[in-house]
N, C-alpha and C positions, 0 to 999 in steps of 0.2 A: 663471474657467474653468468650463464647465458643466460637470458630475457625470457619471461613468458610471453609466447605470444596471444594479442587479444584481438577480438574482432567485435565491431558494432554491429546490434541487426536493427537496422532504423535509426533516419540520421534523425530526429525529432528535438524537438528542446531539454526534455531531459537527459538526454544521450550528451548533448552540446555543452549543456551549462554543469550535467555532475559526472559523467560516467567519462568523457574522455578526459577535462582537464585534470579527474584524477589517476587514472591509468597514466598520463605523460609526465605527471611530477612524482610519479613513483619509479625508481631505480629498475625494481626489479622487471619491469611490465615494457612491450612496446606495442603500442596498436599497430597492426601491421592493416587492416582492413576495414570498410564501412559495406555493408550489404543495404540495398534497399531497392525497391520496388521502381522508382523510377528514375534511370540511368541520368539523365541529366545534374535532378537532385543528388543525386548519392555522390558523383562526379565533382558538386560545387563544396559537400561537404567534406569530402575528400582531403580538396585543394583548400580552403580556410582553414582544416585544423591540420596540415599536414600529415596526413594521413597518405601512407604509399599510394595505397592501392581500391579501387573498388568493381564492386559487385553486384549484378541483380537476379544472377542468380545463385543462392546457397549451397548447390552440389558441386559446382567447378570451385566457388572460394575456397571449402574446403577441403578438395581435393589437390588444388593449387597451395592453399597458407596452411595445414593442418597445425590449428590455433587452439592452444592449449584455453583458452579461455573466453568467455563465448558474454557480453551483453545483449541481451534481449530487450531493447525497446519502441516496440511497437505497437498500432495500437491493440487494444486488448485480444481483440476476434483472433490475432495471429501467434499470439503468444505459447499456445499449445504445443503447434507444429513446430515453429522456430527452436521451442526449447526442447523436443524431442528429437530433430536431427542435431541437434547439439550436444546431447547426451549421445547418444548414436556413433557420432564423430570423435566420442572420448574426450569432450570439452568440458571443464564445470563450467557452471550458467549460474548467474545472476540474472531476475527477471524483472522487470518492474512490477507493480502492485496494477490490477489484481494478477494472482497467480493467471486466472485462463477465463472463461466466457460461463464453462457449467462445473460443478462439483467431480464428476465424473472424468473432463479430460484432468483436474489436479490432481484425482488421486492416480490418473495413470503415471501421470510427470512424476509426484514424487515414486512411484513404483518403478519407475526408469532409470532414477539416482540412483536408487537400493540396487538394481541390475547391472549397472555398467557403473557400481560406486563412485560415483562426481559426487561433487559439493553441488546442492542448487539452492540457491537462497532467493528471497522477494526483498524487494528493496520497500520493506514496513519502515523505512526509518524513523519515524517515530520514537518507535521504542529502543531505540540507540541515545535518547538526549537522557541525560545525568539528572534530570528530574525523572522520568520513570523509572528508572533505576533504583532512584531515592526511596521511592512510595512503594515500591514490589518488594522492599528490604523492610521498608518500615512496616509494611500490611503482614510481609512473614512473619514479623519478631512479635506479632500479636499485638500492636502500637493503638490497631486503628477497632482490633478486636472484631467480631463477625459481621462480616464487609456482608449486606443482606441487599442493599439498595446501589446498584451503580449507573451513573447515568452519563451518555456519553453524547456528546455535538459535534457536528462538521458541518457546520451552517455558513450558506453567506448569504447575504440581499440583495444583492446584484450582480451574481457572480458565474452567471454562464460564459463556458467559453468561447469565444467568439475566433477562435482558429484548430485545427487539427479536425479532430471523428467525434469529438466531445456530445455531440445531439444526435449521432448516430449509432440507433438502439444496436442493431443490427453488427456492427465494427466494436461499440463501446458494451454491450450487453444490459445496458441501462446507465442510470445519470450520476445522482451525484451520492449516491450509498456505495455505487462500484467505484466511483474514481476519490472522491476523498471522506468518505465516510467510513471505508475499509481501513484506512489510518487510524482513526482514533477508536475503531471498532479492535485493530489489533492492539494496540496499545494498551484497550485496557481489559484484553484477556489476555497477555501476557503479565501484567500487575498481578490479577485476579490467579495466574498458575493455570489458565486452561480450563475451568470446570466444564463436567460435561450439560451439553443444551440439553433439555429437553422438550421443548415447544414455543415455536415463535407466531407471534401476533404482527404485524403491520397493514399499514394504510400510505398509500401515496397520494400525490395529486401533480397537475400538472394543470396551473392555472394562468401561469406566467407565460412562461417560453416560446407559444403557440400565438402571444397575442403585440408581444413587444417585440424589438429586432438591435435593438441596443443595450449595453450596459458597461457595469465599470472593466467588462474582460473583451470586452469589443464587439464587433457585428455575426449576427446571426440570421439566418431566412425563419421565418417562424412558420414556414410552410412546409419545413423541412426538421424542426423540431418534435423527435420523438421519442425523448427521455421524459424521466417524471422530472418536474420542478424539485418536489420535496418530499420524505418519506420518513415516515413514525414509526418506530414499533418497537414490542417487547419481547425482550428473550428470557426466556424462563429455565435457568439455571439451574443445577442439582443442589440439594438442599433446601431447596424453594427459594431460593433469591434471582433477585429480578437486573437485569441490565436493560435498560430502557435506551432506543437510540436516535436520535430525531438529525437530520441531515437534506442540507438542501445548495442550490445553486440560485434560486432566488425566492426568494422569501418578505413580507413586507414586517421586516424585526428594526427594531431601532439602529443595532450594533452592524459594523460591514462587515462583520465576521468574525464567530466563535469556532474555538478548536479546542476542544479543552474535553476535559472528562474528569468525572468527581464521586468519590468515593463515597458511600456514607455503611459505617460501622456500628457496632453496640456501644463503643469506647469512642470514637474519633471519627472525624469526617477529615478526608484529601482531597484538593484536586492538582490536578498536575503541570499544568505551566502557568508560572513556574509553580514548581512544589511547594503545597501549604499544607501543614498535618494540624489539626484545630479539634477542641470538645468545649462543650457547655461546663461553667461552673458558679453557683446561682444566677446564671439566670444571664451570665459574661460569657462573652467570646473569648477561649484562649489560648491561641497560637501556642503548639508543642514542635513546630518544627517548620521553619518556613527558608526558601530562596527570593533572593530579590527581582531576578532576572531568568528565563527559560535559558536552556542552553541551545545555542541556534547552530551550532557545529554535528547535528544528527547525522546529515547527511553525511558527512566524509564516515562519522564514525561506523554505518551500515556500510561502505565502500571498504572500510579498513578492515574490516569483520568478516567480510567475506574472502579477499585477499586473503589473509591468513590464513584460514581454512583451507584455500586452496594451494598456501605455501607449507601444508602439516602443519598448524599450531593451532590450536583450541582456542575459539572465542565463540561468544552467541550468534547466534543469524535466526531471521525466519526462515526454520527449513520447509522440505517439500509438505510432510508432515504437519505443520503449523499452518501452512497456508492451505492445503485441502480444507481445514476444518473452516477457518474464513471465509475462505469459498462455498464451504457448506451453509454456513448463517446466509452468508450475503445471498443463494441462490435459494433458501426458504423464506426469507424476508420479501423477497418479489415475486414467491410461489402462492403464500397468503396473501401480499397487496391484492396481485391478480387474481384470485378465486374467492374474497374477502372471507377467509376462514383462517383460522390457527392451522399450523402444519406442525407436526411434532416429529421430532426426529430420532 
């Protein structure tokens, strides 16, 4: 069977440590190219992962490699374009999280899949680990009963990054609700089936970033920091239930870091790493369903997922679809920060 072939757009850490080692231990796949912006860099990454060929710029690669399959990881600002000449070029895409910078370029992307039929998926892996899975199964079968209350965290206390565009509003489109808050924001509107928003409340702050230039993710100019620290708010759900979302890169909390999100029902309360399905009974806590350990294998299984898709075979992805509406929270949730009013959608 001949190979698909794939190409990287941005040799970054994620491209490094998930997207090519799994493309080369896959049979069917050969990364034939790396694109990136500066010929040196793209060059060294290249030659480390054995990679043929590279590029800086995207109309000659593929005009030269026409590459059945297209990773998109770079930082956010570029992700629009890149995954529109990609679709363009009759490539499916995989893109990293977030889909794009505003609501508006995601829903043209996924309008571009629907056009030139690709696969385009966002790498939410998240909601690939066997504990969400668990609790989207359990919350259907009525376990947890009317899920009214959901409250979702991507918190850490010290956890600005200290390498890449991470403090660059402008490249990143904000801090830490677009870069890991959009995780556990899809995670558990996938659990929940999607409902539709309709009105979001938040509040940011940026108290930290601006004044400190170290932490446990390394060096940062705090001159040059201009994301928020941390960011609250409520999303107002159909039926009147509430998803509450609190997310930060540093924060002064006890814990170095929560990722978690937690259900709460008329029947039963979840939360999901790992999976614990629990209800009251006089007055006792009583586990109706628990794992002992999270499943830490998400990542390959959003890689595997989207593969298949684009080999004909049916499996779940975030599609284009799925990540517009993510996009759409995440870009009302920084439209009330900044105008401090609800915005309803």
């Amino acid at each position: 069977m001949e190979k698909k072939k794939v190409v990287i757009i941005g040799g970054g850490n994620i491209a490094e440590t998930v997207h090519v080692p799994y493309y080369q231990t896959a049979k069917e796949f050969e990364v034939v190219a790396i694109v990136g912006r500066n010929a040196a860099r793209a060059q060294a990454f290249a030659e480390k992962h054995a990679i043929p060929r590279f590029y800086t710029d995207a109309d000659k690669m593929y005009a030269a490699e026409k590459p059945d399959i297209v990773s998109v990881c770079t930082p956010n600002s570029f992700h629009y374009a890149s995954v529109i000449k990609a679709l363009e070029n009759g490539c499916h895409v995989l893109c990293e999280k977030p889909p794009a910078i505003s609501s508006a370029e995601a829903w043209d992307m996924h309008q571009a899949a629907k056009k030139y039929n690709k696969v385009l998926a966002y790498n939410f892996h998240n909601r690939f680990a066997e504990d969400v899975k668990i609790i989207r199964e359990k919350a259907a079968s009525g376990m947890l009963g009317d899920i009214y209350v959901t409250k979702v965290q991507a918190l850490r206390r010290s956890g600005i990054p200290g390498w890449g565009y991470f403090t660059n509003k402008e490249l990143q489109g904000g801090g830490p609700l677009i870069d890991i808050g959009v995780h556990m924001l899809d995670a558990a509107m996938y659990v929940l089936g999607f409902p539709a928003v309709k009105k979001v409340t938040a509040k940011q702050f940026q108290k930290i970033g601006t004044k400190k230039s170290s932490g446990s993710f390394g060096e940062w100019d705090p001159e040059k920091y201009e994301v928020e620290d941390s960011l609250f708010g409520f999303i107002e759900l159909e039926g009147g239930h509430l998803l509450q979302i609190e997310t930060s890169f540093a924060l002064n909390i006890k814990e170095d870091s929560i990722m978690n999100a937690e259900f709460m029902g008329d029947q039963a309360g979840a939360t999901l790493f790992p999976a614990h399905i629990y209800t009251d009974e006089g007055g006792e806590l009583v586990t109706l369903y628990q794992k002992t350990k999270a499943d830490q294998n998400c990542q390959l299984k959003s890689m595997a997922a989207f593969v298949n898709n684009c080999l004909g075979k049916e499996a779940m992805i975030a599609d284009g679809e799925q990540g517009y509406v993510i996009q759409r929270i995440v870009e009302a949730l920084y439209e009330s920060a900044e105008k401090g009013e609800s915005v309803s959608l």
